[in-house]
FIRO-102900 format. One record per residue (C-alpha): x, z, y; residue in three letters. Coordinates in steps of 0.02 Angstrom, whole numbers, padded with zeros to 5 digits, always signed. Last residue first. Layout:
<pts>
XZYALA
...
</pts>
This chain:
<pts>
+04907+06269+11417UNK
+04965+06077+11388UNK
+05098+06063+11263UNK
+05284+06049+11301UNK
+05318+05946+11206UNK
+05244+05816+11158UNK
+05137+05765+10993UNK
+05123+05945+10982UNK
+05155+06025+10822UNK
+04990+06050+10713UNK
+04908+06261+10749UNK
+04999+06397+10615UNK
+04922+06462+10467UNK
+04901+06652+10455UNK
+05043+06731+10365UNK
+05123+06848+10514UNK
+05278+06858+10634UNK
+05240+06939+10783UNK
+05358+06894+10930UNK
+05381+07014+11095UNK
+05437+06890+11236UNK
+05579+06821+11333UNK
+05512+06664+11433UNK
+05507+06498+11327UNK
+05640+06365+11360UNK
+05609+06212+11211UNK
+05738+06152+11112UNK
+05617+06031+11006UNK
+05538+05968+10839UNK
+05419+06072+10817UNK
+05353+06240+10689UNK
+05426+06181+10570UNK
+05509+06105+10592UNK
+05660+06142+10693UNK
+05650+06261+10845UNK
+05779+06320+10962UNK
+05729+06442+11102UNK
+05803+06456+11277UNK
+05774+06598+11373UNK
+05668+06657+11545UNK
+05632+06778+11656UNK
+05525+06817+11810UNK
+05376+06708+11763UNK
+05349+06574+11907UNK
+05431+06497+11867UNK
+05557+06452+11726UNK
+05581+06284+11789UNK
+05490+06232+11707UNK
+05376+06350+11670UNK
+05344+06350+11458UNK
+05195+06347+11340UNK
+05092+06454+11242UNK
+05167+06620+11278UNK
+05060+06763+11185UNK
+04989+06881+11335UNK
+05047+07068+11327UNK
+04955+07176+11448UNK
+05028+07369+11451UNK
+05115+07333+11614UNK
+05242+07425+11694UNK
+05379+07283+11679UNK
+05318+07134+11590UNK
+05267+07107+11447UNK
+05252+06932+11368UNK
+05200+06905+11185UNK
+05285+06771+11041UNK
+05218+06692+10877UNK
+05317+06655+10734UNK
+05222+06573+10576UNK
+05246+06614+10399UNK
+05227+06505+10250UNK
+05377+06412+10254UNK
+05447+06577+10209UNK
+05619+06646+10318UNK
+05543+06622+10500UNK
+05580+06482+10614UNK
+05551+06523+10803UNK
+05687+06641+10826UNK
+05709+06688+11012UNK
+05881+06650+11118UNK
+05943+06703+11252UNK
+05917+06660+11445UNK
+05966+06752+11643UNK
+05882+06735+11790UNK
+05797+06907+11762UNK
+05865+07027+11619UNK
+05806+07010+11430UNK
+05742+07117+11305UNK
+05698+07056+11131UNK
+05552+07151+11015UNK
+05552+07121+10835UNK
+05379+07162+10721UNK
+05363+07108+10545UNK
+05212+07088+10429UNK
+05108+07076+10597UNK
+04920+07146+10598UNK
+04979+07205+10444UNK
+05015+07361+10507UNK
+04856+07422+10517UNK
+04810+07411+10360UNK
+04958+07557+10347UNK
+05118+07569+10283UNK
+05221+07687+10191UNK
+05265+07532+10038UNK
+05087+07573+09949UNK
+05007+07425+10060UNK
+05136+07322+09989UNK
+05023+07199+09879UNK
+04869+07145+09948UNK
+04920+07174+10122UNK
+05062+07057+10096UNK
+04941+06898+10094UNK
+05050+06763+10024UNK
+04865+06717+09949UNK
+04892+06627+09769UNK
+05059+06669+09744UNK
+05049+06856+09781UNK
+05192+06941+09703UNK
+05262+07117+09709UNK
+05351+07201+09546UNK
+05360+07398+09591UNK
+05321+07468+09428UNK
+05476+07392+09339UNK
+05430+07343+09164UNK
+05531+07171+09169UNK
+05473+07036+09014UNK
+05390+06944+09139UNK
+05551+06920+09236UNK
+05538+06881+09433UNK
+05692+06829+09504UNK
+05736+06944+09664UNK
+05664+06993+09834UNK
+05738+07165+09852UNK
+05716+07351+09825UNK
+05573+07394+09755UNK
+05560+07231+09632UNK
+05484+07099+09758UNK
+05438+06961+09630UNK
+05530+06775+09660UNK
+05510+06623+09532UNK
+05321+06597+09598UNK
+05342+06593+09762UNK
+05238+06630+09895UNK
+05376+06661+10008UNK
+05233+06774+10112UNK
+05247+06905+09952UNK
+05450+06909+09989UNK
+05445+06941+10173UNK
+05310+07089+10154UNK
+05407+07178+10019UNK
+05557+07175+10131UNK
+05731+07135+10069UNK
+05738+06944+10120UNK
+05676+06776+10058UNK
+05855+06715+10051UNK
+05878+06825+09898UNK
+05742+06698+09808UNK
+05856+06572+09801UNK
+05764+06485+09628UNK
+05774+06322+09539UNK
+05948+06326+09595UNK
+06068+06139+09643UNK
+06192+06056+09564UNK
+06231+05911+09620UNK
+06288+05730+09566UNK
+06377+05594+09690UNK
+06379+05466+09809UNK
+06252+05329+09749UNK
+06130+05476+09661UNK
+06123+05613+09530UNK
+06019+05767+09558UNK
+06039+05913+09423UNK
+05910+06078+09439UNK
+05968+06233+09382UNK
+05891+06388+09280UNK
+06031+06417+09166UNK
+05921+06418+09036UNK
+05796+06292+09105UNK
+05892+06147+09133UNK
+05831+06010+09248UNK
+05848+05816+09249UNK
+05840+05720+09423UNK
+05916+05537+09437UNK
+05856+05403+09573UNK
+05885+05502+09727UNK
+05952+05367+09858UNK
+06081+05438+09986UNK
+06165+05314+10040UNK
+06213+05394+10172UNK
+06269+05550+10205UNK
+06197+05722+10188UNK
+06158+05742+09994UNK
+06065+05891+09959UNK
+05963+05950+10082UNK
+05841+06071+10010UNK
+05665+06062+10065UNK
+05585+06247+10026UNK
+05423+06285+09935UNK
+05306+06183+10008UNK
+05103+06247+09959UNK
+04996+06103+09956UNK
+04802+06186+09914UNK
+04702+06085+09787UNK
+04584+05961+09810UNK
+04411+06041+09742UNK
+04330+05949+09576UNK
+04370+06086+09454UNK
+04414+06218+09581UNK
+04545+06310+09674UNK
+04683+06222+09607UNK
+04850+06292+09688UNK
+05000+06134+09724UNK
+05168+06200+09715UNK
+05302+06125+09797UNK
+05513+06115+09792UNK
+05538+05963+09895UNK
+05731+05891+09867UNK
+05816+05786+10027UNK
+05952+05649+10003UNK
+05839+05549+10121UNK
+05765+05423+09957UNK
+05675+05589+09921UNK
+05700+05673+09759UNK
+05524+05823+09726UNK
+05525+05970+09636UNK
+05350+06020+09568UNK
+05336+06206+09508UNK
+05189+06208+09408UNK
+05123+06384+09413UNK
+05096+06495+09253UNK
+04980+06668+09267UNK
+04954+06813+09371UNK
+05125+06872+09368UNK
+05215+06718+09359UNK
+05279+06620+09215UNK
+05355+06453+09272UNK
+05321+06263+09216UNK
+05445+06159+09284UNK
+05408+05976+09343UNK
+05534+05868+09410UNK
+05475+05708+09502UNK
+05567+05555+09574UNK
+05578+05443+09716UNK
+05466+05509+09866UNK
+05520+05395+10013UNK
+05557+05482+10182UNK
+05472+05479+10345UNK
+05326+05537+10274UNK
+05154+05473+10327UNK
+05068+05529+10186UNK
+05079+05683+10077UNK
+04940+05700+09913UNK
+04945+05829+09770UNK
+04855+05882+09639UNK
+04791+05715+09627UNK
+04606+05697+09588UNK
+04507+05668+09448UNK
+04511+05865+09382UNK
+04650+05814+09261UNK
+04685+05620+09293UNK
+04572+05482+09242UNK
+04649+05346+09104UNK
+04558+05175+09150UNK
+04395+05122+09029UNK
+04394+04945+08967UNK
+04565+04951+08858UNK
+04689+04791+08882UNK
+04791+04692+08712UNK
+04621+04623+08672UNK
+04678+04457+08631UNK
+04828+04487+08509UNK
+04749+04637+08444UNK
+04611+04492+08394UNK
+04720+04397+08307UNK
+04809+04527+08210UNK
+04634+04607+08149UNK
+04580+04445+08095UNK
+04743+04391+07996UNK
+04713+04530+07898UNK
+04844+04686+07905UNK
+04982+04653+07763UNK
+05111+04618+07864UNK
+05084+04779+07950UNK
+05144+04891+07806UNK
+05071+04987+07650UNK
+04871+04937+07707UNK
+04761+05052+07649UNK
+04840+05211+07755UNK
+04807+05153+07921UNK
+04889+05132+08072UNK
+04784+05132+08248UNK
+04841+04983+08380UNK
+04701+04885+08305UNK
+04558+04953+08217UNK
+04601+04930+08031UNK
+04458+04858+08027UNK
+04380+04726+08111UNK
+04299+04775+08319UNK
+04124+04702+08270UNK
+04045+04641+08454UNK
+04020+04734+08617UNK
+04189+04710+08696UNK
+04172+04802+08863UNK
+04164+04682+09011UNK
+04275+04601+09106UNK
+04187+04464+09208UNK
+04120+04279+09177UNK
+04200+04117+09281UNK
+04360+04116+09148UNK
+04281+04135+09014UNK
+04217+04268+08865UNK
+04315+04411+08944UNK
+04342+04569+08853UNK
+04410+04746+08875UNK
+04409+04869+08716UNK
+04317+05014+08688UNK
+04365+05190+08651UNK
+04513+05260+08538UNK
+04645+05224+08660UNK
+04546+05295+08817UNK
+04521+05466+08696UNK
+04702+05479+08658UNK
+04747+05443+08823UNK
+04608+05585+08900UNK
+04671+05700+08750UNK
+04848+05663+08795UNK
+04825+05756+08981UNK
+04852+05669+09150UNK
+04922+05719+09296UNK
+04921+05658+09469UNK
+05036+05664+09595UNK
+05018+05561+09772UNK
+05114+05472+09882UNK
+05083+05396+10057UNK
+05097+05232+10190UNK
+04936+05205+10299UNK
+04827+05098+10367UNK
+04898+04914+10331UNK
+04932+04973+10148UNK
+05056+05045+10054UNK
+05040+05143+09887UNK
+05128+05273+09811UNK
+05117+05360+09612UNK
+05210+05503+09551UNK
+05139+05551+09375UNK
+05146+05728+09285UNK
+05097+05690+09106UNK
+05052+05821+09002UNK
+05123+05875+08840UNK
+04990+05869+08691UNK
+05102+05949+08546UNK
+05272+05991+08566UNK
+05208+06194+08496UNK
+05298+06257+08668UNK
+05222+06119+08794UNK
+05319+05985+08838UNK
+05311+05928+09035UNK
+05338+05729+09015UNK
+05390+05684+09214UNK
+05370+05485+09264UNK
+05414+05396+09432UNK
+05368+05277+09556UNK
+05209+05219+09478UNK
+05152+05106+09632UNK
+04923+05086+09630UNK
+04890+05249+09749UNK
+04695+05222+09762UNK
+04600+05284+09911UNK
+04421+05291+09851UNK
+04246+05207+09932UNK
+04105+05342+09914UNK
+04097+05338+10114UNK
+04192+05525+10121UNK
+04333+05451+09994UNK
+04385+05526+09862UNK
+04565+05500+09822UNK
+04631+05396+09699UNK
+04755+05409+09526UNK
+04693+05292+09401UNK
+04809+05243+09254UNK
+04763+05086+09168UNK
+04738+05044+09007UNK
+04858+04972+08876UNK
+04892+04922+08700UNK
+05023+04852+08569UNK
+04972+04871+08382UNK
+05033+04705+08318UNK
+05205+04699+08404UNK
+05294+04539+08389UNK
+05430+04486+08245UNK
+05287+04379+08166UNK
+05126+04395+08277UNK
+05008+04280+08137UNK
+05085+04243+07969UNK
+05164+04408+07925UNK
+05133+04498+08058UNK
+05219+04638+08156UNK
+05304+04776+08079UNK
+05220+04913+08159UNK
+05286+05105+08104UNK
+05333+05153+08279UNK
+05148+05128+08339UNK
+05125+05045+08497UNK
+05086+05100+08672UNK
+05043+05070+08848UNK
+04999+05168+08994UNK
+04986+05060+09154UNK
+04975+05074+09335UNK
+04894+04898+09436UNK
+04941+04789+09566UNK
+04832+04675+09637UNK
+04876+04515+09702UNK
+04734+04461+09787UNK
+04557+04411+09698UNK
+04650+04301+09558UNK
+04521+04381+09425UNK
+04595+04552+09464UNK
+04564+04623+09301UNK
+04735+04522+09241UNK
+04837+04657+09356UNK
+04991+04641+09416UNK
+05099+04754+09331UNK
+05152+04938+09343UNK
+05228+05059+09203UNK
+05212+05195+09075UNK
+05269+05155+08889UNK
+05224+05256+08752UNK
+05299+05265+08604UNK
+05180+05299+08439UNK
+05195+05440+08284UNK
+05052+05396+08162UNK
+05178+05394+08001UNK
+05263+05582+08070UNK
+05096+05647+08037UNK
+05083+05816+08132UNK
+04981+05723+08261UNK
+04965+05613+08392UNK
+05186+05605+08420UNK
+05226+05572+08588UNK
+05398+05459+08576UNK
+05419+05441+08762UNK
+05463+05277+08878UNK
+05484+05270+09082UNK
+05464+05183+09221UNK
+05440+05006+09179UNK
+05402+04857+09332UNK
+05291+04711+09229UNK
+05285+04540+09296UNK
+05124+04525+09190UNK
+05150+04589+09015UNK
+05004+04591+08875UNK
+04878+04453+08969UNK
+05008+04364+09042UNK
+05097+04325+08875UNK
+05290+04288+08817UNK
+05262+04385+08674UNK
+05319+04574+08628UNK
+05452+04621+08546UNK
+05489+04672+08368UNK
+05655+04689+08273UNK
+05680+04674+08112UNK
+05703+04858+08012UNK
+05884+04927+07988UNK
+05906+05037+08146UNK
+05927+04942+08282UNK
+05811+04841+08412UNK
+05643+04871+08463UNK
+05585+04788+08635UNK
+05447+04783+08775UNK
+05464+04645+08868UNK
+05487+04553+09029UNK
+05556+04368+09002UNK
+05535+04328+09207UNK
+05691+04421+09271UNK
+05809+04260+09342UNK
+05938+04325+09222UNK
+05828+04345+09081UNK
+05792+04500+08939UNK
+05692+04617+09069UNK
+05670+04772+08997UNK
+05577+04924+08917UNK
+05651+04976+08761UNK
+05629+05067+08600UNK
+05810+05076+08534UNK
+05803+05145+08327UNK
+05908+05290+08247UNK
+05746+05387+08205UNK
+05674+05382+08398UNK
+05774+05319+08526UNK
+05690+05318+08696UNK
+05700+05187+08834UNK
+05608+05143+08995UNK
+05711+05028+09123UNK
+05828+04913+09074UNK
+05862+04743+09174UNK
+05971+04621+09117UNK
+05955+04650+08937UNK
+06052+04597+08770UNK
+05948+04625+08621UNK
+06036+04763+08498UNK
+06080+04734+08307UNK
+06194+04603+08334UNK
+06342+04662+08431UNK
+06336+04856+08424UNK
+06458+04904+08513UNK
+06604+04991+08463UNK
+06702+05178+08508UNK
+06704+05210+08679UNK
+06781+05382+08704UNK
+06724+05551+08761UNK
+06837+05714+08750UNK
+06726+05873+08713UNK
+06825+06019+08680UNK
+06784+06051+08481UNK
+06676+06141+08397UNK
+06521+06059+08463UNK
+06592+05915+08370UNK
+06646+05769+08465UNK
+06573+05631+08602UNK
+06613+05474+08523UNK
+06502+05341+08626UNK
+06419+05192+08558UNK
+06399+05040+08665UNK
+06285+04936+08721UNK
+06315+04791+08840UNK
+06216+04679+08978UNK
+06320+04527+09060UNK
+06253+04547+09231UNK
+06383+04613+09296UNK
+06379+04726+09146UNK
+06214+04795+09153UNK
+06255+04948+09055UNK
+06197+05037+08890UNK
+06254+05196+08809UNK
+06208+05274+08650UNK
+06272+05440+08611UNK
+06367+05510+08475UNK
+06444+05677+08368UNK
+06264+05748+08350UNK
+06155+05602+08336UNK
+06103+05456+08429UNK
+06083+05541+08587UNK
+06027+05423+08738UNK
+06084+05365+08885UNK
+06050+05221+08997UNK
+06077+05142+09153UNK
+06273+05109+09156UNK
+06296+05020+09285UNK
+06442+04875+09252UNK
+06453+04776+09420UNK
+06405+04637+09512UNK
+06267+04719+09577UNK
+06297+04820+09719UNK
+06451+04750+09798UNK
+06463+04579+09719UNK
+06295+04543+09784UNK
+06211+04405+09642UNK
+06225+04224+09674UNK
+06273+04158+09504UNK
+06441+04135+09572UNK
+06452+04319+09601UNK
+06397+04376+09435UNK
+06543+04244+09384UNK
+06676+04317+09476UNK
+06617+04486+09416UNK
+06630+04440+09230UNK
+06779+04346+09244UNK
+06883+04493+09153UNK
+06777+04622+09051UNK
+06658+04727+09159UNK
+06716+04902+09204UNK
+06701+05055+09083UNK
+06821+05179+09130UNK
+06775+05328+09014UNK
+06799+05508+09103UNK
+06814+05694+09073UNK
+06769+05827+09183UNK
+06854+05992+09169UNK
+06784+06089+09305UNK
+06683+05994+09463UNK
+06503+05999+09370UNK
+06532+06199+09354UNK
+06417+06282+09239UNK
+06364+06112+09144UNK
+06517+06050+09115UNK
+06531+05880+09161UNK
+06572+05708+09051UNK
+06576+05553+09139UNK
+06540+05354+09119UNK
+06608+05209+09228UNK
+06593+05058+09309UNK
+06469+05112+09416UNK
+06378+05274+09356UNK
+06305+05373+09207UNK
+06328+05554+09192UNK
+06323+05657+09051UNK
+06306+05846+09076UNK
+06381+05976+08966UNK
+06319+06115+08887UNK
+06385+06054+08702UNK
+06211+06077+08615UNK
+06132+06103+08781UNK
+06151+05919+08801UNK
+06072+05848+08967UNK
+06087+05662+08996UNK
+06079+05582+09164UNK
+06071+05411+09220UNK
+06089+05337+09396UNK
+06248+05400+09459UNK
+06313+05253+09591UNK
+06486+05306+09592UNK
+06515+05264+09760UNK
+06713+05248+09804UNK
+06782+05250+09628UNK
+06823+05448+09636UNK
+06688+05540+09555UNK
+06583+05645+09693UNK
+06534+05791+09589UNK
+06435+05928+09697UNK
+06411+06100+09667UNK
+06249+06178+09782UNK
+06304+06365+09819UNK
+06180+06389+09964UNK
+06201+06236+10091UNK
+06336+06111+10029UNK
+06500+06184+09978UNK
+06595+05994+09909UNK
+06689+06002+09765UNK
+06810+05903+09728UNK
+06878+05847+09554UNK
+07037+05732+09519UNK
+07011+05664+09349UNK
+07067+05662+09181UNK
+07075+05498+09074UNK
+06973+05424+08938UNK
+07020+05300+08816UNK
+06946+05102+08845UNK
+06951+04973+08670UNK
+06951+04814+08728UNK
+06786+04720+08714UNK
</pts>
């Protein structure tokens, strides 16, 4: 492959709503599917059609550098012969990236079909940051047509992929470094049609020998004894140290396992609601690095109903699935059962310290890792039940961020949520029991991306500078964790937010610090019930029959406008009629068309929530207050 420099772009930047900074490439659509964060450099690393970028992480649309990286000649013309689309496939995406040490980073693309690796000089922290393509590396990597997981422990590629052009050879791959390289076989019972998500090196322990890479992904399922085509979440794993066998499993894994994820819904008849689709995968570290957990966006679709869930799972539960029984089947007309008999020793998929290398491991213990790839007992999630369910969207949920966030009673799980609308959910979900479902509390929806294709594939997040990155088909934003001035001044306004990044400070609704010793810090995640927290702020229990009061006048035959939406997704707007002389205030419920016979009216706009409509309501006195509002119509207007 020729050798491709750099070149400077043309930037723009497009103001979407509240300060979001948007990188739109200039190639049409750029198709940004891969992100890399390096706070080493604080730049951002953006993979896309035909080429690869370079942003600063402060502003995505200053100083960005670029490698051209289109498929070598004939390439596309044969992609297209082969029956591919020449507009979204014939092309070179790059789909991966990965550092491979300070001064480098790995990056792999489909090249129309015609997949290629390359290493990628990106300088000395020193030094202003000027990418170029520097070799591939022919031989030592396996050429892919579809990659999916990856991670790239110790100098070596541990890959999920497809290895085919027609997509049947699925497998789980290690290439480079200077040890052989392992797949796995060609075999139904390890890999069947499998769809990765995502790969993490999660070490067990502080011994850097036991460290495995797990694999997370969905196949059809051998349990299903040809009873439909069931579809099934996986977790699988092998140990980084396997060499395969030395007469049995040569060059394949010989410590490969997997057990299913469960993530279901209790259902009042005993039957559950399982969500079988891993969409997408979020690893949220702890401090030490030891046991992260595993925050898991799942979605299933069935003749009742289309939804998504998130569950999340904890290493001990893997660890403990891993280290329990395997499946087994003694024909083809018995069923899975737990293998009862003399597991040999080593156990496999667990290294051990008599045996110097995998070669050595008996031929006993390779052939029966080879059939008993599958563990009996399924991985549950923490309290076994998702933490979150939504159904019936008219969006697809794509990908999951998870930030963990100190708050003043504790740490909340901020879940940020791509939709396949351009759209991000921030959302917390409140436990309020071991075996209770927990309380969906939305954040804010943030429209990102306003014209088609829109397509949220790519989400990474930065906690220093507190900022969320979205890469999709028509370009990468940068969007806040936090807004929390758009909350208001009040005490009242920021409590009903309800979230956990904001803290009323005395003056104004601003980012809460735990570290802060001002005396008048406000929050009330749990609640959003002001009266628990600004009662000192010169009011009254009283008051909080309404956290806000606003009164409107209006003259006969004439209209204006109300608010119906309030700042916090967590208030609700409700408006009273007084007329002239009279004390009486009723709450309007529904409109007079046409405005009769009540002696005035307006027209209000409303977006949800609270519905869907411009609706002509007569001037009123509102209250705005934290108790839940009533489901939107189905019509409008509703019947009194």
């Amino acid at each position: 492959m020729p050798r491709v420099w750099p070149e400077c772009i043309t930037l723009r930047l497009a103001a979407l709503r509240l300060s979001y900074l948007l990188f739109l490439g200039h190639r049409g659509f750029p198709d940004f599917r891969s992100l890399y964060l390096d706070e080493y450099r604080d730049r951002l690393f953006v993979g896309g059609k035909d080429a690869l970028y370079s942003l600063w992480l402060d502003q995505p649309g200053m100083d960005a550098k670029e490698i051209y990286w289109p498929p070598l000649p004939g390439q596309k013309e044969e992609c297209f012969q082969k029956g591919k689309d020449p507009t979204t496939e014939c092309a070179n995406y790059v789909r991966a990236l990965h550092p491979f040490n300070r001064t480098h980073l790995l990056a792999c693309g489909t090249g129309a079909f015609h997949p290629v690796c390359a290493f990628i000089d990106v300088g000395h922290r020193c030094c202003p940051p000027f990418p170029r393509w520097v070799c591939s590396p022919q031989g030592r990597a396996v050429g892919f047509y579809f990659l999916y997981g990856a991670v790239f422990p110790g100098g070596e590629l541990y890959t999920g992929l497809t290895a085919d052009f027609l997509g049947r050879d699925s497998v789980i791959f290690r290439s480079m470094g200077s040890r052989s390289s392992l797949r796995t076989e060609m075999d139904q019972r390890l890999l069947n049609d499998p769809k990765f998500v995502a790969a993490y090196l999660i070490p067990d322990n502080d011994d850097r020998d036991n460290d495995k890479v797990y694999f997370f992904f969905t196949e059809k399922a051998v349990e299903s004894d040809g009873k439909g085509r069931a579809i099934f979440s996986r977790v699988g794993r092998i140990c980084v140290n396997d060499a395969g066998g030395q007469r049995v499993l040569v060059n394949k894994w010989s410590t490969f396992n997997k057990a299913r994820l469960v993530c279901s819904v209790p259902g009042p008849d005993g039957i559950d609601t399982y969500f079988d689709e891993l969409e997408d995968i979020f690893l949220l570290r702890t401090k030490d690095g030891k046991s992260p957990e595993i925050y898991a966006l799942f979605s299933t679709i069935s003749n009742v109903f289309q939804g998504f869930a998130i569950c999340v799972y904890r290493m001990a539960d893997i660890w403990e699935v891993f280290n329990g029984p395997f499946a087994h089947k003694d024909g083809p007309d018995h069923q899975w059962a737990a293998y009862e008999g003399k597991v040999p020793y080593p156990r496999p998929g667990v290294p051990s310290r008599q045996y110097g290398s995998t070669k050595d491991y008996p031929d006993e213990v390779l052939h029966f890792a080879r059939a008993h790839p599958l563990m009996y007992r399924p991985v549950y999630p923490l309290h076994r039940r998702p933490v979150l369910v939504k159904t019936n969207l008219q969006h697809w949920l794509r990908q999951i961020v998870v930030d963990r966030v100190d708050a003043e009673d504790g740490q909340y799980d901020v879940m940020f949520l791509g939709t396949d609308a351009g759209s991000v959910l921030k959302v917390i979900a409140l436990q309020k029991g071991n075996f209770a479902a927990a309380e969906e509390v939305i954040l804010e929806e943030l429209q990102v991306f306003k014209r088609p294709p829109y397509c949220l594939p790519a989400c990474s997040h930065l906690l220093p500078q507190q900022m969320l990155y979205v890469g999709s088909r028509v370009g990468v934003a940068q969007v806040k964790l936090h807004q929390c001035e758009t909350y208001g001044t009040a005490c009242a306004e920021c409590c009903l937010a309800r979230d956990p990044y904001c803290a009323w400070d005395g003056i104004s609704c601003t980012r809460y610090q735990a570290s802060s010793k001002r005396r008048f810090r406000r929050q009330d995640i749990r609640t959003g019930n002001p009266m628990h927290q600004c009662l000192d702020q010169n009011l009254t229990v009283d008051d909080f029959d309404s956290a806000e009061e606003k009164v409107v006048y209006g003259t006969e035959h004439n209209s204006t406008f109300l608010e119906c939406v309030p700042k916090s997704p967590q208030a609700t707007v409700q408006w009273f009629l007084q007329r002239p002389h009279d004390e009486r205030r009723d709450e309007v419920r529904r409109p007079s068309p046409p405005c009769l016979p009540l002696p005035v009216c307006l027209l209000c706009w409303s977006t949800p929530p609270p519905c869907p409509a411009w609706c002509p309501l007569p001037i009123a006195k509102s209250f705005q207050s934290n108790e839940q509002s009533p489901p939107c119509p189905s019509s409008w207007p509703p019947s009194r």
